[in-house]
Residue frames as qw, qx, qy, qz and C-alpha x, y, z in Angstrom:
[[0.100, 0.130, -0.815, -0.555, -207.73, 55.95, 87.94],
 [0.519, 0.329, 0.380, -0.692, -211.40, 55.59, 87.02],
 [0.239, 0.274, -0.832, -0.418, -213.05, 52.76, 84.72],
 [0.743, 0.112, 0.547, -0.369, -215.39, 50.05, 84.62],
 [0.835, -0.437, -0.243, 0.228, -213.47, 47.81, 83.68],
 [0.097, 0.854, -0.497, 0.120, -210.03, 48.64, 85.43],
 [0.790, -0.374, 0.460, 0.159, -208.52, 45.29, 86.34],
 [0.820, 0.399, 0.194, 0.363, -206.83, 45.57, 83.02],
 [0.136, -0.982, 0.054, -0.121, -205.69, 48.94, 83.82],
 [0.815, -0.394, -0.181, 0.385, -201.60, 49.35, 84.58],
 [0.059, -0.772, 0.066, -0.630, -200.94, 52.67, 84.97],
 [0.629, -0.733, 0.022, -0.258, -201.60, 52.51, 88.77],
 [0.770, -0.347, 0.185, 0.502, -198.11, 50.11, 89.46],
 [0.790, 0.137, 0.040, 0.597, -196.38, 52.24, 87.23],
 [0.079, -0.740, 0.045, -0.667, -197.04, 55.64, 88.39],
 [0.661, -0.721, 0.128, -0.165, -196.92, 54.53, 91.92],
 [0.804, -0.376, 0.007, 0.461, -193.63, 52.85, 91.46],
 [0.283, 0.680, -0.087, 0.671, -192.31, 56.55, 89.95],
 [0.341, -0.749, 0.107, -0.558, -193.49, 58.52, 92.57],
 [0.716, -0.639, 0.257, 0.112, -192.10, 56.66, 95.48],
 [0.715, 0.268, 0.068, 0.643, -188.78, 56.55, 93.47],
 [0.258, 0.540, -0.035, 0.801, -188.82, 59.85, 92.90],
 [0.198, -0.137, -0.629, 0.739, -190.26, 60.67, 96.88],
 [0.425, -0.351, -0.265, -0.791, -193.65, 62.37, 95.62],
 [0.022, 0.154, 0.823, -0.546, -196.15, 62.27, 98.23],
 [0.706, 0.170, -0.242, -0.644, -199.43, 60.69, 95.96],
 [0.347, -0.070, 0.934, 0.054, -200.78, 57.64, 95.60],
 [0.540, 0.089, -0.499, -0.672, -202.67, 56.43, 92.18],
 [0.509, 0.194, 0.652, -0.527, -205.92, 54.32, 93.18],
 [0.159, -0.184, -0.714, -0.657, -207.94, 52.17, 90.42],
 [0.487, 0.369, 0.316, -0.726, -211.98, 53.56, 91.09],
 [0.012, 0.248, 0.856, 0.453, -214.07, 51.05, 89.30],
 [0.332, 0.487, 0.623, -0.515, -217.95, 52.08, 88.73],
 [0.400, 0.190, 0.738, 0.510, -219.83, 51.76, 85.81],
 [0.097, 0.258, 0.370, 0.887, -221.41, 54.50, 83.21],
 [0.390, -0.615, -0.672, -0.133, -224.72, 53.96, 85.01],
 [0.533, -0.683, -0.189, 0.463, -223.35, 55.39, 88.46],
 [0.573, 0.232, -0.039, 0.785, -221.05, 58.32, 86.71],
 [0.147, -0.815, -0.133, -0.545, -223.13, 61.44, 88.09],
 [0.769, -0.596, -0.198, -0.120, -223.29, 59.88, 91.38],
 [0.892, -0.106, 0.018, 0.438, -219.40, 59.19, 91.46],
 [0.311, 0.660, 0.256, 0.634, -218.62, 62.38, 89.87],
 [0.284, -0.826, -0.130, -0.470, -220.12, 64.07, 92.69],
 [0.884, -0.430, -0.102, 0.152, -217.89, 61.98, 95.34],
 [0.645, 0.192, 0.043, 0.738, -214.95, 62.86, 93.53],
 [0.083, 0.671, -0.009, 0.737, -215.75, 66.64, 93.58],
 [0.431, -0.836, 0.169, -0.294, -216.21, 66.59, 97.74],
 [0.933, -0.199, -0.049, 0.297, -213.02, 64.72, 98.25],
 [0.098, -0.993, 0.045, 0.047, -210.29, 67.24, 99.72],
 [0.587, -0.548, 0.509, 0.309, -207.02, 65.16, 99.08],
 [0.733, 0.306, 0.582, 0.174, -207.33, 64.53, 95.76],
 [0.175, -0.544, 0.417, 0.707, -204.28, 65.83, 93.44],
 [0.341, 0.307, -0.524, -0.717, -206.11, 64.64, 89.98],
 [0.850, 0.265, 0.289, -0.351, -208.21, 61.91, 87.84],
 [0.100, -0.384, 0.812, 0.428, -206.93, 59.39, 85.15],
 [0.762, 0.264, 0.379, -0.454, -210.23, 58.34, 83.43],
 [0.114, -0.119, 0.917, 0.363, -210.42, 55.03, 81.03],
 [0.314, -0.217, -0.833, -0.401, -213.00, 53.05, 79.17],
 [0.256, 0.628, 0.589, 0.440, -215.90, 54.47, 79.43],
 [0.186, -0.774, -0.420, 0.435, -215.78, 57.34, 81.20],
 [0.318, 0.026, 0.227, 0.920, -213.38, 59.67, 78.62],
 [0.082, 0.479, 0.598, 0.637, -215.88, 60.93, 76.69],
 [0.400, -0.682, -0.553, -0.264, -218.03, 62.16, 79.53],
 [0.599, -0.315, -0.233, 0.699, -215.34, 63.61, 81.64],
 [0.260, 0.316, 0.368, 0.835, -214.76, 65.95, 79.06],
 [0.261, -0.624, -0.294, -0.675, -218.23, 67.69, 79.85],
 [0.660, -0.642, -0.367, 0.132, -217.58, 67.76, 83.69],
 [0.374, -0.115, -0.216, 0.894, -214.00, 69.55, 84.00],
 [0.057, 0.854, 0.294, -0.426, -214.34, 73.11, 84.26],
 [0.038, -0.804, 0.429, 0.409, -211.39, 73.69, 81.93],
 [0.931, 0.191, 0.276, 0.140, -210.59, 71.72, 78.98],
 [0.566, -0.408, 0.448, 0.559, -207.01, 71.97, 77.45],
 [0.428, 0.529, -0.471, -0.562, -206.55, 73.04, 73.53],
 [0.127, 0.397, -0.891, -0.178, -205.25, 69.59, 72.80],
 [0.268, 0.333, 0.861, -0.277, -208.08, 67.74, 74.83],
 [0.569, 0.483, 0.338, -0.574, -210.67, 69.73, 72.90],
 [0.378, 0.504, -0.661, -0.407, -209.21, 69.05, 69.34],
 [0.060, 0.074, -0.995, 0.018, -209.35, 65.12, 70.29],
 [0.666, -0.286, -0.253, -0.640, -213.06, 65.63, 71.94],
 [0.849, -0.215, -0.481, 0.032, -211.65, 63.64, 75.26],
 [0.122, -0.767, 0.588, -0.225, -209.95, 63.93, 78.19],
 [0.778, 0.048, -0.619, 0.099, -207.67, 61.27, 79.76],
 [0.624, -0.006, -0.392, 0.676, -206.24, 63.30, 82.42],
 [0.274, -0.875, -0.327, -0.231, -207.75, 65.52, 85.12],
 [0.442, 0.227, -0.393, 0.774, -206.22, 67.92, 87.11],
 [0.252, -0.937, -0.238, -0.044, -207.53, 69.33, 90.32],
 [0.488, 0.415, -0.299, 0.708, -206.30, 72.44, 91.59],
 [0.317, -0.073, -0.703, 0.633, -205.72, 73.89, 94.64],
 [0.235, 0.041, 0.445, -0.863, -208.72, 76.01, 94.34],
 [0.617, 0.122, 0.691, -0.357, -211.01, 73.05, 93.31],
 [0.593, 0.509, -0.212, -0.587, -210.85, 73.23, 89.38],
 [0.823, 0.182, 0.533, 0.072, -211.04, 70.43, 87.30],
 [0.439, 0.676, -0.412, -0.426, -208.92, 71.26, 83.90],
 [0.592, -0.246, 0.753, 0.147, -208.19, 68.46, 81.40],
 [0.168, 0.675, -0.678, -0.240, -205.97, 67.46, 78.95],
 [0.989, 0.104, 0.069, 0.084, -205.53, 63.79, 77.07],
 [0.000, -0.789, 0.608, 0.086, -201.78, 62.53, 76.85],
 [0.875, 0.273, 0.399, -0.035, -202.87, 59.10, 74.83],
 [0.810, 0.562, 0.132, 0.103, -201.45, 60.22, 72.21],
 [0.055, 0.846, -0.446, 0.287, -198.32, 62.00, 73.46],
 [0.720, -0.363, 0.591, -0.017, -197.40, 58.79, 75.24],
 [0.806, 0.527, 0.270, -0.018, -198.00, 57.18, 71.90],
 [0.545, 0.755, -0.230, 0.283, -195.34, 59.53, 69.78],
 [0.301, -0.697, 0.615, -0.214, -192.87, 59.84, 73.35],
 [0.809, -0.154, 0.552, 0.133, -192.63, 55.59, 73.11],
 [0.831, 0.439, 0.110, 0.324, -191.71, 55.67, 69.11],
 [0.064, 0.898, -0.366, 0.234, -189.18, 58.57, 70.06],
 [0.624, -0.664, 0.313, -0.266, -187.65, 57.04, 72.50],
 [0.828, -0.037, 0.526, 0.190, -186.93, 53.67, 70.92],
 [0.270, -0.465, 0.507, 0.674, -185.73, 55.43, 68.07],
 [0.195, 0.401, 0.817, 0.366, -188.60, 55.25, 65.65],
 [0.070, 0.505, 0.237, -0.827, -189.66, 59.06, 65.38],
 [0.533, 0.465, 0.683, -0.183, -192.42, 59.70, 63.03],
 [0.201, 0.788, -0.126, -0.568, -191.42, 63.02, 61.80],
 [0.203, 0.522, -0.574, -0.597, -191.74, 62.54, 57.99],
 [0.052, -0.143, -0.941, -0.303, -193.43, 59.27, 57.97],
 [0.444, -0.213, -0.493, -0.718, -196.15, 57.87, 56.47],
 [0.366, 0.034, 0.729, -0.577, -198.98, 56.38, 59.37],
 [0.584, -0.176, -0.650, -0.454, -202.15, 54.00, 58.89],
 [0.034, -0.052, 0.711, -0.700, -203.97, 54.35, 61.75],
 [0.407, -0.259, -0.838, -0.254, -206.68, 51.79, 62.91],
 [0.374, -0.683, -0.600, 0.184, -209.53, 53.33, 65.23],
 [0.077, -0.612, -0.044, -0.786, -210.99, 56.94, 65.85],
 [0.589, -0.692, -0.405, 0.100, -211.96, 56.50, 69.29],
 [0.314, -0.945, -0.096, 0.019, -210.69, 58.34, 71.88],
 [0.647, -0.470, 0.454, 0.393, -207.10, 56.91, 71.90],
 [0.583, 0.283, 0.434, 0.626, -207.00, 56.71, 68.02],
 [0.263, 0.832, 0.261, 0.413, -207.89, 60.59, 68.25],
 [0.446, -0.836, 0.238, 0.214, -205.51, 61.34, 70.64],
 [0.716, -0.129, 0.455, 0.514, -202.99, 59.38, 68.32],
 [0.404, 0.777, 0.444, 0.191, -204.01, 61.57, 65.64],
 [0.140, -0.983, -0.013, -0.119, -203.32, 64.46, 67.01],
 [0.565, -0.690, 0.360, 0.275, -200.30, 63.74, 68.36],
 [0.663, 0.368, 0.394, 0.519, -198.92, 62.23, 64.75],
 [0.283, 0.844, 0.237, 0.389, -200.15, 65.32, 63.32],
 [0.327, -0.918, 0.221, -0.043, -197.95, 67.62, 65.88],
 [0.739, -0.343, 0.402, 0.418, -195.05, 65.08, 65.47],
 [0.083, 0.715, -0.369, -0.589, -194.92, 66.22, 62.11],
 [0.445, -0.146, 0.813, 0.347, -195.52, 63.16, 59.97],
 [0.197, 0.005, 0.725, 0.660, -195.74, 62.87, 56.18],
 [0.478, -0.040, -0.563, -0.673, -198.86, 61.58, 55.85],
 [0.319, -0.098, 0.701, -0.631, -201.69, 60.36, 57.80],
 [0.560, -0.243, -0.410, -0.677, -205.06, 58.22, 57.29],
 [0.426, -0.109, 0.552, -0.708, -207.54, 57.43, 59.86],
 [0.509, -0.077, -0.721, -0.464, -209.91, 54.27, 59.25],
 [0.191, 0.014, 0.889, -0.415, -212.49, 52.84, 61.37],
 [0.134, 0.447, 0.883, 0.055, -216.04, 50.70, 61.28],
 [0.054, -0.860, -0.358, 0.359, -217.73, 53.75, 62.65],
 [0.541, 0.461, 0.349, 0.611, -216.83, 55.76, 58.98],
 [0.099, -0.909, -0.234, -0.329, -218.43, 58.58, 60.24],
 [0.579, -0.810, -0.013, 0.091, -216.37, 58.65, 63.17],
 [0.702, -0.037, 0.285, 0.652, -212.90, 58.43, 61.19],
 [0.173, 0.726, 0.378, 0.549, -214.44, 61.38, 59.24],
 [0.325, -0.936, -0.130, -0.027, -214.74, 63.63, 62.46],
 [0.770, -0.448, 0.213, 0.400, -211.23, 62.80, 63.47],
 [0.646, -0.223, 0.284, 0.673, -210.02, 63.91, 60.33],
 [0.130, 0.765, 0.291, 0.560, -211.82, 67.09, 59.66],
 [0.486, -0.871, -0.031, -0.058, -210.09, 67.97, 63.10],
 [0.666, -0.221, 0.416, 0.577, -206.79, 67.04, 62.37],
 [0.467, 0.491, 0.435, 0.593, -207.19, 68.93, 58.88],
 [0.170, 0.854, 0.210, 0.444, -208.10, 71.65, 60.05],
 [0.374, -0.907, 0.154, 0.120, -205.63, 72.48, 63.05],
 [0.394, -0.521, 0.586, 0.481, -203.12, 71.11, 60.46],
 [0.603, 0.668, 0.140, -0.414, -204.12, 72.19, 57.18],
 [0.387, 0.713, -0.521, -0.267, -200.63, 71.42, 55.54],
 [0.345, -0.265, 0.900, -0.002, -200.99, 67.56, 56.57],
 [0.517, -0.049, -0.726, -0.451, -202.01, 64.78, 53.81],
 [0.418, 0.060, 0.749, -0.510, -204.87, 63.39, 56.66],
 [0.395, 0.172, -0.680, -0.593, -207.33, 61.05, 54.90],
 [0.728, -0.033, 0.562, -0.392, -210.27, 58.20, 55.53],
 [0.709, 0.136, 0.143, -0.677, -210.15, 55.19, 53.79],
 [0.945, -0.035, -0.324, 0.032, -208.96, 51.58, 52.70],
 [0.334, -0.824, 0.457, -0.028, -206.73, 50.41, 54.82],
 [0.859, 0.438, -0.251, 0.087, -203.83, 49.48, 52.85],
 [0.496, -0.849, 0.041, 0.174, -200.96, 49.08, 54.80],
 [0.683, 0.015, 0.387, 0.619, -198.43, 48.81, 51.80],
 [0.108, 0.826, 0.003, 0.553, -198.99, 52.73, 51.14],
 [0.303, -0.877, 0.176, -0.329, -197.72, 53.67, 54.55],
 [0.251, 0.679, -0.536, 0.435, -194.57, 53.46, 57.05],
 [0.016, 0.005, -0.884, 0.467, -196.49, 52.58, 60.26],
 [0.553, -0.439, -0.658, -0.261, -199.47, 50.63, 61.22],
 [0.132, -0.088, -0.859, 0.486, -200.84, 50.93, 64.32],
 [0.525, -0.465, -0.651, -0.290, -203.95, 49.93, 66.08],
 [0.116, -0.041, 0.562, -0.818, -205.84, 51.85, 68.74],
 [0.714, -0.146, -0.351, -0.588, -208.87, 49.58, 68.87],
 [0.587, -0.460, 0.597, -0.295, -209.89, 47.54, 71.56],
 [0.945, 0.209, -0.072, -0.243, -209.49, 44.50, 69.13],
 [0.453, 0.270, -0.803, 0.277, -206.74, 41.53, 70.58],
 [0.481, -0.418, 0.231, -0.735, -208.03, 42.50, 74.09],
 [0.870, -0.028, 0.393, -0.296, -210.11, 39.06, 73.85],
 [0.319, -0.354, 0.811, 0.338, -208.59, 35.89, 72.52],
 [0.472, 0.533, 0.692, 0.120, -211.61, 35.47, 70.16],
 [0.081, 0.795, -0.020, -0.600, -211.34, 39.01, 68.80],
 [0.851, 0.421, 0.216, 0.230, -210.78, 39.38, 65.13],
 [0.605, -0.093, 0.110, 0.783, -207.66, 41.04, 63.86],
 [0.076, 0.772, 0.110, -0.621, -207.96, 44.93, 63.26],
 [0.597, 0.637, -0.375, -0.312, -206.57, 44.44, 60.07],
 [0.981, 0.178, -0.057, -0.058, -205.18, 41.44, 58.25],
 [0.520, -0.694, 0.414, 0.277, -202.12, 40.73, 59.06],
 [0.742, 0.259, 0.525, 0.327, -201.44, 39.22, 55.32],
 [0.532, 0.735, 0.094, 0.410, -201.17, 42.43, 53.88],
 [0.465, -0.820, 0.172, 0.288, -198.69, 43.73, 56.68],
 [0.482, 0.805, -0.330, 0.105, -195.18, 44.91, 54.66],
 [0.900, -0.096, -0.220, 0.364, -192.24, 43.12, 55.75],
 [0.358, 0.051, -0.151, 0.920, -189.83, 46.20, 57.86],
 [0.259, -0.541, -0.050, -0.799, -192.71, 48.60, 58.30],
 [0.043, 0.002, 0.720, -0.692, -193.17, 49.27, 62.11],
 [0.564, -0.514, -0.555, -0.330, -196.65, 47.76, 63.63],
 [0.131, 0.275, -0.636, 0.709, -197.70, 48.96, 66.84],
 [0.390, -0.496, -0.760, -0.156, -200.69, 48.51, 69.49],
 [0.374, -0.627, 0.073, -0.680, -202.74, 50.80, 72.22],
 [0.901, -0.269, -0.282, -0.193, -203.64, 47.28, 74.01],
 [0.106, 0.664, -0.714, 0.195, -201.83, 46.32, 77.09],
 [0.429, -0.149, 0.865, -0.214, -202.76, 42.93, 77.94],
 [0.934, 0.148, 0.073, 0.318, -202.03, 41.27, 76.26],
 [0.395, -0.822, 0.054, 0.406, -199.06, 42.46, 76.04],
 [0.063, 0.045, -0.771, -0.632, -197.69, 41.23, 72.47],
 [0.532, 0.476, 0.200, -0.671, -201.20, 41.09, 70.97],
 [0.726, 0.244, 0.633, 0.115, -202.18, 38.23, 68.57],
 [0.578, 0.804, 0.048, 0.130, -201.80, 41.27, 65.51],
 [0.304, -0.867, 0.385, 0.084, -198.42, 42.19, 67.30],
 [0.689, -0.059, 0.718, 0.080, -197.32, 38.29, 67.05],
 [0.666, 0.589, 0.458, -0.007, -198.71, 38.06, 63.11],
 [0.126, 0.980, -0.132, -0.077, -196.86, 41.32, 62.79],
 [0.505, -0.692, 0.512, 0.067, -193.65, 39.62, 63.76],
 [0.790, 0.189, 0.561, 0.163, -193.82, 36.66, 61.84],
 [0.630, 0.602, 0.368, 0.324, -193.81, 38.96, 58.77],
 [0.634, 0.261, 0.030, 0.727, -191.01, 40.27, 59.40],
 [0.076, -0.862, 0.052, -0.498, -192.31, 44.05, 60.95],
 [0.293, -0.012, -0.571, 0.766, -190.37, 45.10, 64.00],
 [0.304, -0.689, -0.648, -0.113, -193.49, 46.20, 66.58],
 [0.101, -0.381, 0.390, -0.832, -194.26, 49.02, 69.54],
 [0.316, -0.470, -0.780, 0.266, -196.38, 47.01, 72.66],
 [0.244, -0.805, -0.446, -0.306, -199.06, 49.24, 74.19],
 [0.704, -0.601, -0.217, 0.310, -196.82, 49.62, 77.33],
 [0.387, 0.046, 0.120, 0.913, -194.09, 51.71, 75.70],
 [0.053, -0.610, -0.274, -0.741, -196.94, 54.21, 74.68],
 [0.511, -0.772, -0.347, -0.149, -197.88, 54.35, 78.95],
 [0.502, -0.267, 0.030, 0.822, -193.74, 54.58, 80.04],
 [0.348, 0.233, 0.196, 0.887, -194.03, 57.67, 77.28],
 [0.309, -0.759, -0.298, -0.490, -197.29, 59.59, 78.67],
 [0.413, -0.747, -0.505, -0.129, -196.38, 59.29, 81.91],
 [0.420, 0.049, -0.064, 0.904, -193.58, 62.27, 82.42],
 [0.043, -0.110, -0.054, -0.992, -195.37, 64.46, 81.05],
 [0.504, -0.634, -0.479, -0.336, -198.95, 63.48, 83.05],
 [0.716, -0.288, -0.339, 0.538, -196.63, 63.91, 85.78],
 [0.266, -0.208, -0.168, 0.926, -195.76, 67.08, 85.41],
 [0.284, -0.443, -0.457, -0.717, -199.30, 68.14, 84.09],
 [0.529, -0.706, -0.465, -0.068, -200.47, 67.26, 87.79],
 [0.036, 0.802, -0.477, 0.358, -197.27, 69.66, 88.50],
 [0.840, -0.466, 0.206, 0.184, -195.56, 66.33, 90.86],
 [0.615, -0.378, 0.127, 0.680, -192.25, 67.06, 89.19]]
């Protein structure tokens, strides 16, 4: 696991308590070092001979991307990886599974998307991995908002066009037009942080969810509650990625 930071990171206890459950013989490592050092680090990683894959965070996604040798369909459509794979004769291929964690936690608890509407808060890497993955679950209707307009715009002239027969959109963000809210911005994170969106215009019964795992309820999560929404925590959306990152590094 790779980051700067990564003490917020928890991935690492919960893939390591799989894999000794399940007897795998891996161990997940957090690798802090910061954007400054990434060539240098980059290059460590590539002469290290034991090493079954990569989990890159904050900040390093973006930049991964242009280092594998192989980039998944899915990973290019997003414009990130999350999730490296080495193989056995040294490639690097990779694949994001943000957002497939994302749609595998609302499955799971019984809150499949297919057919609903979405309002979805941040284009970054995680809100374009959510994207995608919506858009493959099959739901209704989609819009994409963030600060960075332009960047909500990319996200959903890529979504439109590898799914031409979804409603995908930029702009207010009402959340009384849509089914589910959720926020993949780094905003709760800090306890001074403002709210990603107002929680005053949240719908009583429509499902709010978060990317964010630490908190762990999230101050919009909490707000969310009060008015009545039933929620998804960030953590459900890492339980649901990590099967199938599992079996992307081929351990089961």
């Amino acid at each position: 696991m790779i980051g700067d930071p990564i003490r917020q990171v928890r991935s690492t206890q919960l893939y390591n308590k799989i894999t000794a459950e399940k007897g795998i013989d891996v161990v997940f490592a957090p690798l802090q070092f910061a954007a400054a050092d990434f060539d240098a680090a980059v290059a460590g990683l590539r002469s290290f001979k034991n090493l079954a894959g990569i989990i890159p965070t904050i900040p390093h996604k973006p930049r991964m991307m242009k280092v594998v040798d192989r980039v998944e369909p899915r990973a290019k459509l997003v414009g990130a990886v999350n999730s490296i794979r080495v193989e056995a004769d040294g490639t690097w291929v990779g694949d994001t599974f943000d957002g497939v964690g994302y749609v595998n936690g609302l499955v799971s608890n019984n809150r499949d998307p297919k057919g609903r509407s979405v309002l979805l808060i941040g284009a970054g890497g995680a809100g374009a991995a959510i994207a995608v993955a919506l858009a493959d679950a099959g739901v209704s209707r989609l819009r994409v908002v963030d600060v960075d307009t332009a960047k909500a715009e990319r996200v959903v002239a890529a979504v439109r066009g590898a799914y031409p027969g979804l409603a995908v959109d930029t702009g207010a963000p009402v959340p009384a037009e849509f089914d589910i809210v959720a926020n993949a911005t780094p905003l709760g994170m800090s306890s001074n942080d403002p709210y990603p969106i107002d929680p005053e215009t949240l719908v009583p019964g429509q499902l709010v969810t978060d990317m964010i795992m630490k908190p762990p309820v999230t101050p919009l999560l909490q707000a969310a509650e009060k008015k009545g929404c039933p929620i998804q925590v960030g953590y459900q959306a890492l339980v649901g990625q990590a099967e199938a990152n599992l079996a992307f590094f081929g351990l089961v």
